[in-house]
N, C-alpha and C positions, 0 to 999 in steps of 0.2 A: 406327632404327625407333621407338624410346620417347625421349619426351623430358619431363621434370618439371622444372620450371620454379619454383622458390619458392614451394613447398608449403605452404601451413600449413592446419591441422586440431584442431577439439578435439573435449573430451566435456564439456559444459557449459562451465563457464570454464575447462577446464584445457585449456590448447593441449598435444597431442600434437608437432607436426610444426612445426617452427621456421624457415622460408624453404629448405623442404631442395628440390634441383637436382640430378638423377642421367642418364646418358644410357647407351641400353641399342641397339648396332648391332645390323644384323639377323643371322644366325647366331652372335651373342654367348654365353654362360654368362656373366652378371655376378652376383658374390654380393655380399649385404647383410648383413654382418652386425653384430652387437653383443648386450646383454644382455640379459637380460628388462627391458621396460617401456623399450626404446630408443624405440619408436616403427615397429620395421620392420613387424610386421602391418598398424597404423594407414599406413604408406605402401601397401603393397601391396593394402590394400581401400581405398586412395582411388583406386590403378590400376584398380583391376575396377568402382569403380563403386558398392560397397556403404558408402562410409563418406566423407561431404560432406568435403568443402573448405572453407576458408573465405577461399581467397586462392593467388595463383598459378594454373598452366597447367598441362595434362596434353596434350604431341601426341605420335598416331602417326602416322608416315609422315606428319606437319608437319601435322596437320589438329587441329585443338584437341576433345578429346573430355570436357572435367571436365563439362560441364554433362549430357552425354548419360546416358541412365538403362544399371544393368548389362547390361537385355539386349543395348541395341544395340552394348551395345563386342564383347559376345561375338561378336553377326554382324558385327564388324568383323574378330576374329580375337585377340580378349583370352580367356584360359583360365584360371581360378586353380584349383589345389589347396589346399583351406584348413587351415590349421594343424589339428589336431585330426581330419582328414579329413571329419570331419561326413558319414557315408554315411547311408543312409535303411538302418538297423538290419533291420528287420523285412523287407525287399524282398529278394528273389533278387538273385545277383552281375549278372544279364542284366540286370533290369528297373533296376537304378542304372546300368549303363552305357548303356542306352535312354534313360533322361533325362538322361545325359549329351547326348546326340544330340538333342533337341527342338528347334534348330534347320533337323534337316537332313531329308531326302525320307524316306521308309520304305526305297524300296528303296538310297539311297546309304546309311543308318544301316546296314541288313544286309552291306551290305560295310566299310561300316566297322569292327563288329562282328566280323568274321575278321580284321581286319587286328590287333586290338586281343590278340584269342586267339591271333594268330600272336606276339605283342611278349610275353603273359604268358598261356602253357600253363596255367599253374595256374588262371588263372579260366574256362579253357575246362573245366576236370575240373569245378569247382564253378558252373558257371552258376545252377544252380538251387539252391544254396544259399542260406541268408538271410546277407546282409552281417556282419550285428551277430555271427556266429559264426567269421569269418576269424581270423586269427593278425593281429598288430601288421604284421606284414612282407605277408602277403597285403592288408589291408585300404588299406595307402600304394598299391600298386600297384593297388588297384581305383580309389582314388582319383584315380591319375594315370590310370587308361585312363579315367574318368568324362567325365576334362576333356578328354581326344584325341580325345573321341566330339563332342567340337565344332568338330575341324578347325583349331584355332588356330593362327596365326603367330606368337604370342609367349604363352608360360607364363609362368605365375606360382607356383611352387614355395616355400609357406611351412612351413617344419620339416619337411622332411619325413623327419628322421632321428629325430623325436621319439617317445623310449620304446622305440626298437628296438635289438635287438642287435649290435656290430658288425660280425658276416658280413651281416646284412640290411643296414646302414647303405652298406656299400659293393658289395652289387648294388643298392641305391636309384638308387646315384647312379652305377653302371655305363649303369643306365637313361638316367640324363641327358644322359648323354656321345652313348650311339645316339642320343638325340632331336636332340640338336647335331649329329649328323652326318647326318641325316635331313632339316637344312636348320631345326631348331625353332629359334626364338629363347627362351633363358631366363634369368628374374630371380628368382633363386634366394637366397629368405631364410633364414636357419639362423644356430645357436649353435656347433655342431661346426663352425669356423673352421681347422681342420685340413684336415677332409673337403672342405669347400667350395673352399679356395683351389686345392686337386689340381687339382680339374676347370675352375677359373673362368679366365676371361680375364683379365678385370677385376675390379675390388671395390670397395667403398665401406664403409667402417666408420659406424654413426649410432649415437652417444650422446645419451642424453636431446631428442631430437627432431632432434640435426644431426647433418648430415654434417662427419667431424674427420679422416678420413682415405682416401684417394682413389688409384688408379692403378691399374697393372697387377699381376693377382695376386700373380707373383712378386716385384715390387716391398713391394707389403702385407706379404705375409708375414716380409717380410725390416724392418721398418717397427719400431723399439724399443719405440713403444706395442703394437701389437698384437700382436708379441712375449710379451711381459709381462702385456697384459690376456687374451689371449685363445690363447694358444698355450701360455702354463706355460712361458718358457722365461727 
């Protein structure tokens, strides 16, 4: 479904993204992981759209999309959850999950809307709640229904174990797993390299802007370097 193609990216002269090449099939969990300041945020907002290129290819389903602006990848069927969750604080739990949906009809939004209340009860009791007042564990999962209320074919999951506790940590990503079976595609960025490899297919490690390590999850994990750097073992 996803294909990146020798990516590179900077923030002024500092190149983030070093010719990195990852490939994401369609009902996949593929995790990204590595350190802070690997470069995996900077890959995953060159996927959506919000953060330029300055070389290389970006195709889904084979059709080359780096040049296209974020909206139209999202009506293509590209989703991110952004590290930080970045909700609109001040807004009801309804009205951010609404403009999750600003691509779609009013009346398919309102059923999408239950569909999203049926995945997480809990933002159905706080609809009318202000965002900015959720718990760490409610506010990921507003996050993720924000980006379903767009219908996407492929997510984009960055941190999104960040700052949460570990019974939230692993219904996060019990989440991930229903979306996988649900038919979702996900490219799942994260530092908890434990957590991640459970659920993932595949994996790709990126240190300091490359990719250094590559295969099937349970391959990875069993892999000396990441072993060592990222497993404590």
């Amino acid at each position: 479904m996803l294909r990146v193609e020798s990516v590179t990216s900077s923030y002024g002269r500092i190149e983030a993204l070093h010719g990195v090449s990852i490939e994401v099939a369609a009902g996949e969990i593929v995790a990204l992981l590595g350190a802070n300041g690997a470069g995996k945020t900077t890959l995953i907002r060159a996927i959506s759209g919000v953060q330029p290129i300055s070389g290389g290819r970006i195709l889904l389903d084979g059709r080359a999309i780096e040049r296209m602006p974020a909206h139209a990848r999202v009506a293509l069927g590209v989703a991110q959850v952004p590290e930080g969750r970045q909700l609109f604080a001040p807004l009801a739990v309804e009205d951010n999950l609404k403009l999750g949906g600003w691509t779609r009809r009013e009346q398919s939004a309102e059923a999408d809307l239950a569909e999203i209340y049926a995945l997480f009860p809990m933002l159905a009791e706080r609809r009318r709640t202000a965002a900015g007042t959720l718990s760490g564990g409610q506010q990921q999962m507003l996050a993720i229904g924000r980006a379903l209320m767009a219908k996407p074919r492929l997510l984009l999951l960055d941190e999104p174990s960040m700052g949460l506790a570990p019974i939230l940590v692993e219904q996060i990503f019990d989440v991930a797993r229903g979306l996988q079976r649900r038919g979702l595609t996900v490219l799942l960025v994260e530092q908890n390299a434990r957590a991640a490899l459970a659920i993932a297919d595949r994996s790709y490690v990126l240190e300091t802007g490359r990719i250094t390590v590559s295969g099937t999850a349970a391959d990875v994990s069993v892999d000396p370097r990441v072993r060592e750097a990222y497993l404590g073992v």
